[in-house]
N, C-alpha and C positions, 0 to 999 in steps of 0.2 A: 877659207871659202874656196880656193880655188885648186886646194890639193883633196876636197871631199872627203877629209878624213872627221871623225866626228874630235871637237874640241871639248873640254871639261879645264872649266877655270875652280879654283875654289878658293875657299879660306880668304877669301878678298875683305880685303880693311877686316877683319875677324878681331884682331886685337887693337883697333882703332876707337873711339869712342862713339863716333858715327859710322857702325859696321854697313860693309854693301856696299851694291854699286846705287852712282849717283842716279839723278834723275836725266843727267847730259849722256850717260853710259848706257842709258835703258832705252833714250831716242836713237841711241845712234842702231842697238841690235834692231832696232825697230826697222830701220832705215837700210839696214842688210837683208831683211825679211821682203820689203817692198823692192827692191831693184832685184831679188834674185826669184826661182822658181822651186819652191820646194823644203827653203830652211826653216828648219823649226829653232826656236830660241825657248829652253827650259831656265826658267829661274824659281829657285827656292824662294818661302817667306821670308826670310832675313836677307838673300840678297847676295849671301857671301858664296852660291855657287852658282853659274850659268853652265850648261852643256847645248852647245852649239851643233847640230848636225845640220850641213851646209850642203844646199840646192844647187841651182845649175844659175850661174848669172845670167841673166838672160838681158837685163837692160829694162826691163816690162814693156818689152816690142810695142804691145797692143794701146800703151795709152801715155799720156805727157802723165808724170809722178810731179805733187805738190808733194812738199815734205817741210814743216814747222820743224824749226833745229831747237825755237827755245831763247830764250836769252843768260844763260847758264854758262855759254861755251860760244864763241864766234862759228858762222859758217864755215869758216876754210877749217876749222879744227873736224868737220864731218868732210868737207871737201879732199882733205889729205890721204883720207882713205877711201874715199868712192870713185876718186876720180883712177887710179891705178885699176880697181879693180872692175871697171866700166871698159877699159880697154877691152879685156876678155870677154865682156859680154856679149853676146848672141846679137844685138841687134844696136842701135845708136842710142843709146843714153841723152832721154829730155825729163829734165828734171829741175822743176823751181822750187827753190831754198826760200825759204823765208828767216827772220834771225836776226842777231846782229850781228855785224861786220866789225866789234868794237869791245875788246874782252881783254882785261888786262891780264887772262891767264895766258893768250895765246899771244 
């Protein structure tokens, strides 16, 4: 996100049984797209490639961001990586998480 260079993930879980990204990995691109200005998130039908070209963080200056994380994946598991790249953002990051607090993956 913050080097603007475009990302291509691929071949993700490909030789898994459940190939792709989850449904906690698809909230969280989601969740890069709403705090920054300009990213686009490409994902194939199957799932197993995204290509990331990443915007300007901006913080969404203009307005407080609700954001559903899900109950898949605890809050601090989206928090670990918003809150780093919030620093860089253009303006103050307000932002309500909804979610659990309570996830035996994290």
């Amino acid at each position: 996100m913050l080097s603007g260079r475009v990302a291509v993930i691929s071949e993700i879980r490909a030789q898994d049984e459940n190939i792709g990204l989850r449904n906690y990995e698809i909230n969280f691109l989601k969740l890069m797209e709403k705090i920054s200005n300009g990213t686009i998130v490409s994902i194939n039908k199957t799932g197993t490639k995204v290509v990331l070209k990443p915007g300007v963080v901006t913080n969404n200056e203009s307005q407080d961001l609700a954001f559903d994380c899900g109950l898949e994946r605890s809050i601090v598991w989206y928090l670990e990586a918003v809150l780093p790249l919030a620093l860089f953002g253009k303006s103050m990051l307000r932002l309500k998480l909804t979610g659990t607090t309570n996830c035996n993956l994290d």
